[in-house]
C-alpha positions, -999 to +999 in steps of 0.1 A: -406-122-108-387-134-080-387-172-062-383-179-033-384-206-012-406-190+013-435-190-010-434-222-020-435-243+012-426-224+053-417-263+065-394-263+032-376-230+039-369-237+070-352-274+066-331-260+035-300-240+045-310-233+082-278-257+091-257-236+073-267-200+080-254-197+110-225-211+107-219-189+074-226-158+093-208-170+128-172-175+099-181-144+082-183-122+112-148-139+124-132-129+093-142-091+093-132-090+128-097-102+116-094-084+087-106-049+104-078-060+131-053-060+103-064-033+089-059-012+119-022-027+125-015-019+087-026+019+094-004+024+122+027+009+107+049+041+095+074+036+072+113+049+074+121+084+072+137+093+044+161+114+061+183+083+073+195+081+031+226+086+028+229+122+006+232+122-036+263+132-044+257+145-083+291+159-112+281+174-144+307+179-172+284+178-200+275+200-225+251+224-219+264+225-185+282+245-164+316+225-163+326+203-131+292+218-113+291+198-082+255+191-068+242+176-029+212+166-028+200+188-062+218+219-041+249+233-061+276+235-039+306+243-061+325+238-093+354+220-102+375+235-131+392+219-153+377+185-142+358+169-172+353+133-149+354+118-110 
């Protein structure tokens, strides 16, 4: 069973909380109006490109792999024999 104030007393309903109501809804309405503003802003924001890094320079002289392989960006672009460090 649910109470309410309405079925106890209309004159009672009405003089508890009416003062507040509106000003709860008037504040609540304000803040969804901001927040859906910065929610909009925080869409159209775009981050860096990634394409302004500067590139990855890699040297393996491990074992297991191919000796002084040099790598840019994950591309292999040469080997350096007889180098075992840079």
């Amino acid at each position: 069973m649910r109470k309410s104030l309405q079925g106890l007393s209309p004159s009672l309903a009405a003089s508890r909380g009416s003062a507040w109501r509106p000003l709860a809804a008037t504040t609540l309405r304000q803040a969804s109006r901001l927040l859906a503003r910065l929610a909009r802003k925080l869409a159209t924001t775009r981050a860096a490109p990634r394409s302004a890094a500067e590139p990855l320079l890699e040297f393996y002289a491990e074992a297991g792999a191919p000796e002084g392989a040099l790598y840019l960006d994950g591309q292999l672009i040469g080997h350096l024999p007889g180098v075992t460090r840079l």
